[in-house]
PyMOL Python script that loads the backbone (N, CA, C, O; Angstrom):
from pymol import cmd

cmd.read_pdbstr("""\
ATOM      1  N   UNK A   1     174.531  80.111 110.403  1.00  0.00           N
ATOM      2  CA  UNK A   1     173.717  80.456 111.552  1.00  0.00           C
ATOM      3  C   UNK A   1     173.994  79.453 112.668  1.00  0.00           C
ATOM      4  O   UNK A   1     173.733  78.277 112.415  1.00  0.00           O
ATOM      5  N   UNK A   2     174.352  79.675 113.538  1.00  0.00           N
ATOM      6  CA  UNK A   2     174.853  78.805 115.086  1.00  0.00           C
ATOM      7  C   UNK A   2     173.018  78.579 115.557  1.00  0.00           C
ATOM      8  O   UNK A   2     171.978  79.215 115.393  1.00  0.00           O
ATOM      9  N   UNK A   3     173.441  77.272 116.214  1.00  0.00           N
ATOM     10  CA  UNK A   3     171.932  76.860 116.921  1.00  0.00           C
ATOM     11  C   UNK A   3     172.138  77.482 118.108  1.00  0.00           C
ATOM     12  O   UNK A   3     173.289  77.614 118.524  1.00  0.00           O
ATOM     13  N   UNK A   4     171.211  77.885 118.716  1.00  0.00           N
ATOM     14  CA  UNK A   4     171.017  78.100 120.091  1.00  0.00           C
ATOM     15  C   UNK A   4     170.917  77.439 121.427  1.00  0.00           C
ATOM     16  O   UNK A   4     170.299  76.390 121.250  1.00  0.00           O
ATOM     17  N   UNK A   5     171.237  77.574 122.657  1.00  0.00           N
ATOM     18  CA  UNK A   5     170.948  76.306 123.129  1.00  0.00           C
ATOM     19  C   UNK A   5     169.734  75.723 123.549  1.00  0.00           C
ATOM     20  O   UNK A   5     168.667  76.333 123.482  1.00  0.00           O
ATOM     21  N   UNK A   6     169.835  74.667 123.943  1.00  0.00           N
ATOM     22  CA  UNK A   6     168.726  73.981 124.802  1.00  0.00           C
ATOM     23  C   UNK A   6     167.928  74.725 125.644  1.00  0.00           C
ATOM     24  O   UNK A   6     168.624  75.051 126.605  1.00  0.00           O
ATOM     25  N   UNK A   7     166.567  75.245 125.775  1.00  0.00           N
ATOM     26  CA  UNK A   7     166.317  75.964 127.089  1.00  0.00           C
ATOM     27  C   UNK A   7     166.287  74.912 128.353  1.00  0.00           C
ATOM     28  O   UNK A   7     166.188  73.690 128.464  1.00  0.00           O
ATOM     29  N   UNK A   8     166.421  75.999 129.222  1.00  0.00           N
ATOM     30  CA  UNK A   8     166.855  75.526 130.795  1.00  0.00           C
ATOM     31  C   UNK A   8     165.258  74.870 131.136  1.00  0.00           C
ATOM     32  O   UNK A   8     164.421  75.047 130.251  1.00  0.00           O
ATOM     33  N   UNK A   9     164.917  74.287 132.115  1.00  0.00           N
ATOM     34  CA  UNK A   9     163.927  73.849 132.996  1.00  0.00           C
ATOM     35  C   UNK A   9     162.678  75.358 133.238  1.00  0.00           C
ATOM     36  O   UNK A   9     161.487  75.268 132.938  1.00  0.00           O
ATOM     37  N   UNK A  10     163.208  76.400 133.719  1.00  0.00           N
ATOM     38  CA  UNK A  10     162.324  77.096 134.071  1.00  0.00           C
ATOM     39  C   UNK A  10     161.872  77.764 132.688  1.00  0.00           C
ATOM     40  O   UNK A  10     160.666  77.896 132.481  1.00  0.00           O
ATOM     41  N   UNK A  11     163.056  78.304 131.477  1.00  0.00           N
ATOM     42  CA  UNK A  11     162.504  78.388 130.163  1.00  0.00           C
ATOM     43  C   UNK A  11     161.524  77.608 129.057  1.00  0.00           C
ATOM     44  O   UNK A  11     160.871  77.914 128.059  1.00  0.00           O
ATOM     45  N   UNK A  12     161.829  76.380 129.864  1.00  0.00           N
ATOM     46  CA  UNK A  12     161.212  75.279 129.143  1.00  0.00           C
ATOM     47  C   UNK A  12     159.956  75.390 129.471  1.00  0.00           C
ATOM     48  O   UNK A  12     159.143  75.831 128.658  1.00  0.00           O
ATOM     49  N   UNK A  13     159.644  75.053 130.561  1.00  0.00           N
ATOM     50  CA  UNK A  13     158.669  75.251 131.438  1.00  0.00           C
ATOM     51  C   UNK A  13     156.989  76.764 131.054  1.00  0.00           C
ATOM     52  O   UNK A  13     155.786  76.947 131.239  1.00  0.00           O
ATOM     53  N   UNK A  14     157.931  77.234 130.596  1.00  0.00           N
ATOM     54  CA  UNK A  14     157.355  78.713 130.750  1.00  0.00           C
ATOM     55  C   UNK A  14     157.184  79.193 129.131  1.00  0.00           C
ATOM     56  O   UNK A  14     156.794  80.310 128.791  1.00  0.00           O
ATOM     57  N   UNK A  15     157.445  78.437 128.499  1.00  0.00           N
ATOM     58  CA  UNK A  15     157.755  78.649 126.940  1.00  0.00           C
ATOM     59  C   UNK A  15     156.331  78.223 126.321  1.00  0.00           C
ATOM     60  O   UNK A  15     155.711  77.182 126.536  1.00  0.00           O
ATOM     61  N   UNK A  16     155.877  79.629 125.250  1.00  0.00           N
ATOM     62  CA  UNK A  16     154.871  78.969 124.159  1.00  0.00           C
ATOM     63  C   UNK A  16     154.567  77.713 124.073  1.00  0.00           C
ATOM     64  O   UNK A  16     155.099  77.031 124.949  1.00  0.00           O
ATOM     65  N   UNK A  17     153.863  77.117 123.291  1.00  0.00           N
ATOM     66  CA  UNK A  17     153.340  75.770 122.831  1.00  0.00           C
ATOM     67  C   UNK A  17     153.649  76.229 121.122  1.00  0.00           C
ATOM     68  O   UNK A  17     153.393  77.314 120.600  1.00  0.00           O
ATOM     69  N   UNK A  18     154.106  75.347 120.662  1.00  0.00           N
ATOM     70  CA  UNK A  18     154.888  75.111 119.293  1.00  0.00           C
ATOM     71  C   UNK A  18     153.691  74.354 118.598  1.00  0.00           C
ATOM     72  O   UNK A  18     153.107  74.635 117.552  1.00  0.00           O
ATOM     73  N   UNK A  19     153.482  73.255 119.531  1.00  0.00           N
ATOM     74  CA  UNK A  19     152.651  72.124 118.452  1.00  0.00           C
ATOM     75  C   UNK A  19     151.420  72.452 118.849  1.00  0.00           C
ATOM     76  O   UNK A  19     151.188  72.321 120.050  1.00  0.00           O
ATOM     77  N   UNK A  20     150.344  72.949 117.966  1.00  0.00           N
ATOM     78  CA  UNK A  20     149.198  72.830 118.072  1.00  0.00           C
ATOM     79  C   UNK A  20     148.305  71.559 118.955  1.00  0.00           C
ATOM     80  O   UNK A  20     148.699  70.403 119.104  1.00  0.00           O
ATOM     81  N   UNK A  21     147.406  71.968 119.314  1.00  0.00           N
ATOM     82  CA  UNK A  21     146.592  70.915 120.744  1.00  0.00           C
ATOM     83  C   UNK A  21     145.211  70.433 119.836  1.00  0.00           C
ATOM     84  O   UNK A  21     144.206  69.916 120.324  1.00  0.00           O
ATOM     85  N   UNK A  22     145.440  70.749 118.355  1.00  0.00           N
ATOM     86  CA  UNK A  22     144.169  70.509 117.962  1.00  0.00           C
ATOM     87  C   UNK A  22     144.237  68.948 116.244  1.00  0.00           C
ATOM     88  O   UNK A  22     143.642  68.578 115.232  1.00  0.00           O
ATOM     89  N   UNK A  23     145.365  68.693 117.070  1.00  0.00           N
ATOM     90  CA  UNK A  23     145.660  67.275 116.291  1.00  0.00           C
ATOM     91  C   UNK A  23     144.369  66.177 116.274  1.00  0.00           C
ATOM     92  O   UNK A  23     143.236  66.311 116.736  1.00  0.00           O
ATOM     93  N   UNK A  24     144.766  65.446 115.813  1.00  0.00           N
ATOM     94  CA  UNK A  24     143.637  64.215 115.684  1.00  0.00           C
ATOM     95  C   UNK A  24     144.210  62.634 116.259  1.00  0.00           C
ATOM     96  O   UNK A  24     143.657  61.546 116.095  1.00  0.00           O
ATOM     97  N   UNK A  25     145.276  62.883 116.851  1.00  0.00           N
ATOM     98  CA  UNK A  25     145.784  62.059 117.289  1.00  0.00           C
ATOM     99  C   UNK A  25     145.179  61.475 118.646  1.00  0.00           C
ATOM    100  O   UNK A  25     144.527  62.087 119.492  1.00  0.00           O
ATOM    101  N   UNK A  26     145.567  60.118 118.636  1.00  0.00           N
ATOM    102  CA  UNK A  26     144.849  59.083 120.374  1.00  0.00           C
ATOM    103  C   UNK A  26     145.104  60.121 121.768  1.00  0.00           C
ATOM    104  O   UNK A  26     146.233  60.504 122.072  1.00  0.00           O
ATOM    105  N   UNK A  27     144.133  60.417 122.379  1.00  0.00           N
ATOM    106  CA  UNK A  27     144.724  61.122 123.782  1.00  0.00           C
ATOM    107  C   UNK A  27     146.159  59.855 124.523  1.00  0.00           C
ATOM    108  O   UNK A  27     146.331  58.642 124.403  1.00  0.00           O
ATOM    109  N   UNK A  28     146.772  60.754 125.125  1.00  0.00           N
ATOM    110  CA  UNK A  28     147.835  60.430 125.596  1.00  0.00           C
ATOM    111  C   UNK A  28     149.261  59.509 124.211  1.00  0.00           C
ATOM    112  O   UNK A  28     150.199  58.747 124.449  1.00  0.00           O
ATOM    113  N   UNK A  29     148.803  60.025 123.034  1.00  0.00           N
ATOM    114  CA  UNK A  29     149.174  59.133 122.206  1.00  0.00           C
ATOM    115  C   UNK A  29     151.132  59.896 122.544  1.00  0.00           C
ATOM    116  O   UNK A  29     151.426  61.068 122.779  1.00  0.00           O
ATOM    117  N   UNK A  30     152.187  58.538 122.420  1.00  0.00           N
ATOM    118  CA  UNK A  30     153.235  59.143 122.667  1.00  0.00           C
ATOM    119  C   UNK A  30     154.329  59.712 121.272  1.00  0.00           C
ATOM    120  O   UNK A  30     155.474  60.096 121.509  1.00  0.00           O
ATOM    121  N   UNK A  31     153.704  59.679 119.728  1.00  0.00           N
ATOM    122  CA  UNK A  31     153.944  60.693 119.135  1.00  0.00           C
ATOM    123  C   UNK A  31     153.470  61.760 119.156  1.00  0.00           C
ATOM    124  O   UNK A  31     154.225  62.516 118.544  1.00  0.00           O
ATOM    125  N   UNK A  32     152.370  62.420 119.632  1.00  0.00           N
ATOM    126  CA  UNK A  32     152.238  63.824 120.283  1.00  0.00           C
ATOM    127  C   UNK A  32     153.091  64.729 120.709  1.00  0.00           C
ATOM    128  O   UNK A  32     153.602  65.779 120.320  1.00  0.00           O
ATOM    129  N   UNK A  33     153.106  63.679 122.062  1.00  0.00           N
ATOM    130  CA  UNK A  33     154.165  64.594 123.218  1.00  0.00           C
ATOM    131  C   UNK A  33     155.697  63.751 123.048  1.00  0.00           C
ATOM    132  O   UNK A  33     156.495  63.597 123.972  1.00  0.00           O
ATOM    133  N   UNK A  34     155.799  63.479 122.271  1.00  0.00           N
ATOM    134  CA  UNK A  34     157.848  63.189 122.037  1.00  0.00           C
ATOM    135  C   UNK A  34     157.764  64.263 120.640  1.00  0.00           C
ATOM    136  O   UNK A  34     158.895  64.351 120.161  1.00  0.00           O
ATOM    137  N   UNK A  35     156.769  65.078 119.877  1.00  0.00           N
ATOM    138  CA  UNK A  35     157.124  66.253 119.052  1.00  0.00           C
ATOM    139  C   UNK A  35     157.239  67.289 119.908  1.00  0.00           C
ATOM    140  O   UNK A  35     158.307  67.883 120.054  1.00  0.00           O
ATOM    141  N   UNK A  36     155.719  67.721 120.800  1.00  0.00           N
ATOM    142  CA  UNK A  36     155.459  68.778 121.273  1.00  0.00           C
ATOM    143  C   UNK A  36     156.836  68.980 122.055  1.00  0.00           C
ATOM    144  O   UNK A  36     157.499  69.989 121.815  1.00  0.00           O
ATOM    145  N   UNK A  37     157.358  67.866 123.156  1.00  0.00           N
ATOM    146  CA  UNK A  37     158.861  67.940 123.595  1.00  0.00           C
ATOM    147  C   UNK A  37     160.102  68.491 122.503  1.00  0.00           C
ATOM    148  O   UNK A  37     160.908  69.387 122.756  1.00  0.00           O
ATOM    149  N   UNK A  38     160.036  67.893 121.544  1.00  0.00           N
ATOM    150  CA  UNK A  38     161.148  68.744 120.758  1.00  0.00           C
ATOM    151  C   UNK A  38     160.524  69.472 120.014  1.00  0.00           C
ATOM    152  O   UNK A  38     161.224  69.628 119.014  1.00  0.00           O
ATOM    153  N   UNK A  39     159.685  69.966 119.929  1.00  0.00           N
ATOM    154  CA  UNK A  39     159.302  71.927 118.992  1.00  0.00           C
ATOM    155  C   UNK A  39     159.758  72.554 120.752  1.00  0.00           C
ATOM    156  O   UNK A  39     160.870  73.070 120.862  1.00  0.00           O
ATOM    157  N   UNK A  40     159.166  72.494 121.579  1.00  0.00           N
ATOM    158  CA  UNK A  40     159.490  72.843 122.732  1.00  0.00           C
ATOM    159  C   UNK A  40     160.505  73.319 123.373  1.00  0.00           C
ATOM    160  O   UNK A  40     160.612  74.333 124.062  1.00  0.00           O
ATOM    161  N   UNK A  41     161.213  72.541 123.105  1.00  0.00           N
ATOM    162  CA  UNK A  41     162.826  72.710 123.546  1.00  0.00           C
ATOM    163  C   UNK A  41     163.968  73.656 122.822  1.00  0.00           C
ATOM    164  O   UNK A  41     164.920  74.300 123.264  1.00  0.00           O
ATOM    165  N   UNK A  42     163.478  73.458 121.624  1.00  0.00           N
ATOM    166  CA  UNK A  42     164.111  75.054 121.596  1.00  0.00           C
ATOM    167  C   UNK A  42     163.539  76.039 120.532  1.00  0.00           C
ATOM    168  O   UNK A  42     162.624  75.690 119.786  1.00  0.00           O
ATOM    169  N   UNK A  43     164.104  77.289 120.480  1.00  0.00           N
ATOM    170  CA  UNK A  43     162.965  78.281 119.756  1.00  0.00           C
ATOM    171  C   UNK A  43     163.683  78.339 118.087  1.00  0.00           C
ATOM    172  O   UNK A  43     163.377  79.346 117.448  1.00  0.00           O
ATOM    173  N   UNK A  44     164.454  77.481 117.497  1.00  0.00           N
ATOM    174  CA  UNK A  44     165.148  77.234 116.394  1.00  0.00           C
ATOM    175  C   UNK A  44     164.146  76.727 115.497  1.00  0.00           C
ATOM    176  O   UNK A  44     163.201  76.083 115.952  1.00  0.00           O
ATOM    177  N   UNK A  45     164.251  76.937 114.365  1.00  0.00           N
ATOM    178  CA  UNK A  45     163.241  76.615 113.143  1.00  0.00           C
ATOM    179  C   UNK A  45     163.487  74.780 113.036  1.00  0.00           C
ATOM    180  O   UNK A  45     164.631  74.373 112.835  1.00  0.00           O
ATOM    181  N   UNK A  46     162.738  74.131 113.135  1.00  0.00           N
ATOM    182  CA  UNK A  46     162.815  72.940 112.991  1.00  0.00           C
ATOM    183  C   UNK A  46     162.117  72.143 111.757  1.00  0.00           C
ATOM    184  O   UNK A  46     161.021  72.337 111.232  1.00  0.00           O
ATOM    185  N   UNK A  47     163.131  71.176 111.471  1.00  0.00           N
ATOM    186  CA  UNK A  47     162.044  69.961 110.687  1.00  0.00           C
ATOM    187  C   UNK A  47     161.885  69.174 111.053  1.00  0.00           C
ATOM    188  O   UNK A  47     162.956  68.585 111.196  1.00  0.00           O
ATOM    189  N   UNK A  48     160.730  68.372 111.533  1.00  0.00           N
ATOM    190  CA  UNK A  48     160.515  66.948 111.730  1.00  0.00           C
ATOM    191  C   UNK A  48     160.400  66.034 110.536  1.00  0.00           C
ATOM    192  O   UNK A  48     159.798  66.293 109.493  1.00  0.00           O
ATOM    193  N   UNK A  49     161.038  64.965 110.820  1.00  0.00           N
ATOM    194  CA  UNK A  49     160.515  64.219 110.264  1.00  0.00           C
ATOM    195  C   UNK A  49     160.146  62.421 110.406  1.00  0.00           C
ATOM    196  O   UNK A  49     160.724  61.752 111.263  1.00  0.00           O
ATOM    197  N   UNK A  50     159.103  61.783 109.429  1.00  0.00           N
ATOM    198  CA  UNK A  50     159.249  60.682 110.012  1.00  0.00           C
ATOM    199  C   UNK A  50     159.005  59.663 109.316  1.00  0.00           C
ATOM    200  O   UNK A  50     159.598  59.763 108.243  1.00  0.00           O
ATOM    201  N   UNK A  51     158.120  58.240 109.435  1.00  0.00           N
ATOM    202  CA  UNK A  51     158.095  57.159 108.605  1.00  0.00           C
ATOM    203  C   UNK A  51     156.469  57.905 107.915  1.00  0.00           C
ATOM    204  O   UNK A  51     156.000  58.927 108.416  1.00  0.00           O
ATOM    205  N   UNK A  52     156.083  57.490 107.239  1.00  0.00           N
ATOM    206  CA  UNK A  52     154.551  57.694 107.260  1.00  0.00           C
ATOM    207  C   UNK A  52     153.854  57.238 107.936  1.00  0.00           C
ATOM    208  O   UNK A  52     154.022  56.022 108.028  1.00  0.00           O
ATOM    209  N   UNK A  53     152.927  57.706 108.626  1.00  0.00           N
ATOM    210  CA  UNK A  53     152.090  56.783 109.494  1.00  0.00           C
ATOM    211  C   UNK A  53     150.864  57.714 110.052  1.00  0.00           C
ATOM    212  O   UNK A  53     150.314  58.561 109.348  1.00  0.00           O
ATOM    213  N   UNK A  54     150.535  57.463 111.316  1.00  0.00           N
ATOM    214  CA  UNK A  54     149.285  58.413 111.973  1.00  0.00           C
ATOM    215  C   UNK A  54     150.278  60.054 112.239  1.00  0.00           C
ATOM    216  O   UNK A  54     149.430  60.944 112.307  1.00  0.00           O
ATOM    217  N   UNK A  55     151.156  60.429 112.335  1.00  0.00           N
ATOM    218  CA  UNK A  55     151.386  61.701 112.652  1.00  0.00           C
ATOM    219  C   UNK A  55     151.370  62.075 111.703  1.00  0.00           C
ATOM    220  O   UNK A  55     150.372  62.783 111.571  1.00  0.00           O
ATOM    221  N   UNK A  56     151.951  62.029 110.828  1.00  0.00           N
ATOM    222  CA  UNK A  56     151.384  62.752 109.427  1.00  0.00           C
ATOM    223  C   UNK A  56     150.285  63.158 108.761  1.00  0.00           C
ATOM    224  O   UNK A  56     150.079  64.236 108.204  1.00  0.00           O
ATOM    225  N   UNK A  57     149.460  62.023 108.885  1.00  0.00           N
ATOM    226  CA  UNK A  57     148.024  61.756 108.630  1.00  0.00           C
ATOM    227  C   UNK A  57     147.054  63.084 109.825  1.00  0.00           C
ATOM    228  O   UNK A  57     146.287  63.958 109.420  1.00  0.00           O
ATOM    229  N   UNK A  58     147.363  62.866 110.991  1.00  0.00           N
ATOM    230  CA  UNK A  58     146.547  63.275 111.891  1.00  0.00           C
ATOM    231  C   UNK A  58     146.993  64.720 112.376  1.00  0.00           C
ATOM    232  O   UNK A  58     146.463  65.336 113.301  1.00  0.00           O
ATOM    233  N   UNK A  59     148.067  65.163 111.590  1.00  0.00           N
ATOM    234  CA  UNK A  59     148.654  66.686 111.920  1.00  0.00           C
ATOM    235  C   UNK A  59     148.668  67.578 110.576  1.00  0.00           C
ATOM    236  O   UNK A  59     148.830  68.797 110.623  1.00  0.00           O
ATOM    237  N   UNK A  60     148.497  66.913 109.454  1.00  0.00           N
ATOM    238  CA  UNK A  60     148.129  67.826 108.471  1.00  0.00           C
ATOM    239  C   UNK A  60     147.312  68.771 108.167  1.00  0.00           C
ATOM    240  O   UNK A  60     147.391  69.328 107.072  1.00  0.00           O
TER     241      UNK A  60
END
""", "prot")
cmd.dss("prot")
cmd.show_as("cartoon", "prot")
cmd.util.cbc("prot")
cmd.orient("prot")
């Protein structure tokens, strides 16, 4: 299966929300929005992953 590309600015822009807004994470916290940025960016099945810590904890 080939990845797709990157969406453009105005696709990006204009695109669903991937990551749920109902996390438990710090407002403005910057593992939030450096996921919500890549579920975002493109419409490809993704895995994140990471160290253990509060995103795990607070997105389960």
């Amino acid at each position: 299966m080939a990845l797709q590309s990157i969406k453009n600015l105005k696709e990006f822009s204009t695109a669903n929300e991937r990551f749920e807004g109902a996390h438990l994470l710090c407002p403005g916290c910057a593992h939030s929005m450096i996921v919500r940025e890549l579920m975002n960016a493109t419409d490809d099945n993704l895995v994140i992953a990471s160290a253990t810590g509060c995103l795990e904890v607070c997105t389960a």
